[in-house]
C-alpha positions as CSV (number, residue, x, y, z in Angstrom):
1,X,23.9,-34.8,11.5
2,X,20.4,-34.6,13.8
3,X,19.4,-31.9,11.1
4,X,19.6,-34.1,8.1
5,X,18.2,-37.0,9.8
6,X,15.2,-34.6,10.8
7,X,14.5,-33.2,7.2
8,X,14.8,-36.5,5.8
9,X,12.1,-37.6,7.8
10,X,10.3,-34.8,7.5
11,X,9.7,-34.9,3.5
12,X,9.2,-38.9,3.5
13,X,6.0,-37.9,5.8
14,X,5.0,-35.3,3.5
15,X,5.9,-37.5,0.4
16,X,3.0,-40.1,2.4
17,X,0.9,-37.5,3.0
18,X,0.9,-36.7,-0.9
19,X,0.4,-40.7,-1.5
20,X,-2.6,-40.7,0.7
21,X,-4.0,-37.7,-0.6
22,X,-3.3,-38.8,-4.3
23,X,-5.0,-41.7,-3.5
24,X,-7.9,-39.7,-2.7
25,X,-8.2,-38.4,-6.1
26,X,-7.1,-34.8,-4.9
27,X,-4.3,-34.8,-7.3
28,X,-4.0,-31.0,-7.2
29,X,-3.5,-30.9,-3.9
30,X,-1.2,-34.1,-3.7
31,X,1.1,-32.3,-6.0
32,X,1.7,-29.4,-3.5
33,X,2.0,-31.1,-0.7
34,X,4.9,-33.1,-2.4
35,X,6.2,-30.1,-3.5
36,X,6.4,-29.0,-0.1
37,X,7.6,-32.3,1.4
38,X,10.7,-32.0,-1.1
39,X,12.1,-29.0,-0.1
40,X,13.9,-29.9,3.3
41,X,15.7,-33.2,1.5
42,X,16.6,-30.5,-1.1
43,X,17.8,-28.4,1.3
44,X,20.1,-30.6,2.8
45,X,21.4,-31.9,-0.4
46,X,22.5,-28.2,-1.1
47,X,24.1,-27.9,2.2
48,X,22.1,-24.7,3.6
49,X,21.3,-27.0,6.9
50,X,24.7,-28.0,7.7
51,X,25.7,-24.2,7.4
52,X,22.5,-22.9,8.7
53,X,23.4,-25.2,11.5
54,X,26.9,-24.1,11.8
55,X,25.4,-20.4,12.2
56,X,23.1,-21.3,14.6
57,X,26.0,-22.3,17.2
58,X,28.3,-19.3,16.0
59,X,28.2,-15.9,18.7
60,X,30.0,-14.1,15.5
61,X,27.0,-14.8,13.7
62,X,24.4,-13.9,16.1
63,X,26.6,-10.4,16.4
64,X,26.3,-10.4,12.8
65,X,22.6,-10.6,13.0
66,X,22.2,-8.0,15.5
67,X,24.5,-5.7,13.6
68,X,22.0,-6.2,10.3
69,X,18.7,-6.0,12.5
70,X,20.3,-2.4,14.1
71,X,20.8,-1.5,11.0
72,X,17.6,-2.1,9.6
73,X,16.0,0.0,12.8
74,X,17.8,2.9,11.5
75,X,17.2,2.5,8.1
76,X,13.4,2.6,8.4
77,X,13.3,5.0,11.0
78,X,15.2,7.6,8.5
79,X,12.5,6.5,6.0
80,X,9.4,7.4,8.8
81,X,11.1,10.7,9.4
82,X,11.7,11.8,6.1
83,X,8.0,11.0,4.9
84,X,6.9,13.1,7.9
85,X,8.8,15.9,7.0
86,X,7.7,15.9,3.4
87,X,11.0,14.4,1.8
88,X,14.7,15.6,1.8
89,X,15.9,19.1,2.5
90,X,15.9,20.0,-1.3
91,X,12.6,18.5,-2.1
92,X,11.3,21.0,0.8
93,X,13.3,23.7,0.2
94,X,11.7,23.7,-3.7
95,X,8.0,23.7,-2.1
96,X,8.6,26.2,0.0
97,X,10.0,28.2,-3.6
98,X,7.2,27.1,-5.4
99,X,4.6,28.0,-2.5
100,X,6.0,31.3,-2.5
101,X,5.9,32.1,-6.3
102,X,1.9,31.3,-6.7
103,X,0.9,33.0,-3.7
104,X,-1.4,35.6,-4.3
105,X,-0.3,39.5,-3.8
106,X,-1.9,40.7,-0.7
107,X,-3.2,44.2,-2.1
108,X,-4.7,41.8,-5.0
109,X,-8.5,41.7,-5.8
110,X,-8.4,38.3,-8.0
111,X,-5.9,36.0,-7.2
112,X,-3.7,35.2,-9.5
113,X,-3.8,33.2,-12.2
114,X,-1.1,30.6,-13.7
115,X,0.2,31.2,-17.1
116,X,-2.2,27.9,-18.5
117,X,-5.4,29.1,-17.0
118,X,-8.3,30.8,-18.7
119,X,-10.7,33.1,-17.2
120,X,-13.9,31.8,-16.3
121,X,-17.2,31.4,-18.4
122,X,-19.7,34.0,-18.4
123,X,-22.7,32.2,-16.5
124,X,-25.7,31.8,-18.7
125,X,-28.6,33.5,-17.9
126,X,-31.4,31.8,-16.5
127,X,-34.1,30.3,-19.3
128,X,-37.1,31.6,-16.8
129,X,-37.0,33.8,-14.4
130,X,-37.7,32.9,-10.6
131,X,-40.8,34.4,-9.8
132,X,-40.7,35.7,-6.1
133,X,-44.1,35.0,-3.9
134,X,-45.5,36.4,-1.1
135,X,-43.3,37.3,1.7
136,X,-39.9,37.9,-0.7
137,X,-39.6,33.7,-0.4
138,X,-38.4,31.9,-4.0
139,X,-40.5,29.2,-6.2
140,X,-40.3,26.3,-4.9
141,X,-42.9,24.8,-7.7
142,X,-40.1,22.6,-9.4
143,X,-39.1,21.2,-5.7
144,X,-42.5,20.1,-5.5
145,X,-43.1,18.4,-8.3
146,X,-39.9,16.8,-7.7
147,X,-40.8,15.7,-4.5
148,X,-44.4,14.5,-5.9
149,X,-43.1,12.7,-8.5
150,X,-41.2,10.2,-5.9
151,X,-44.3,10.4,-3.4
152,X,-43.1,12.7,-0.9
């Protein structure tokens, strides 16, 4: 009874909060706020007070609740576990297969290659040759006129 009388209250404040607001010329906003304001009267109307209120005062209820939150624990600690492991014992167990099938023979001098890969491309050969200075060091003449064309 409390609990109806309290909601009832509660939206005709919000409903004169929308007025007020409305009044204002923040119709947008006046339309939310009513919006919110109705939802406890509708909630009463429907009844989910008067049984949220008879839950409220119920121990088989709260058991109920601590049955659902128990289970919930459990339920998302299985999940945290089987992520860290890498899924379920089949999931692994085919990894651990596939892993096994493409690794590469040790006594091999390429590794192996899957059946939709093609060998590499020939590199191109260089349009100019490096010429090598004094002391066996690379040219570094394109470097340098990089670096002069920025002003370094």
């Amino acid at each position: 009874m409390i609990a109806e009388t309290v909601c009832s209250a509660v939206s005709a404040a919000g409903l004169g909060i929308a007025a007020v607001t409305a009044y204002r010329k923040r119709f947008l906003a006046a339309a939310r706020i009513a919006a919110y304001s109705l939802v406890p009267i509708g909630l009463v109307m429907t009844g989910v007070v008067e049984w949220l209120a008879d839950t409220a005062f119920s121990p088989v209820a709260w058991a109920g609740f601590g049955v659902l939150g128990v289970a919930w624990v459990l339920f998302m600690t299985t999940r945290a576990v089987e992520r860290r492991r890498g899924g379920t014992r089949k999931e692994r167990k085919a990894a651990r297969a596939a892993a096994q099938r493409d690794a590469v023979a040790p006594a091999a001098s390429a590794p192996s290659l899957g059946a939709g890969a093609r060998p590499a491309a020939e590199p191109a050969p260089p349009s100019r040759p490096a010429k090598a200075s004094r002391g066996g060091e690379e040219d570094f003449s394109d470097i340098e006129a990089i670096l002069k064309k920025h002003g370094i």
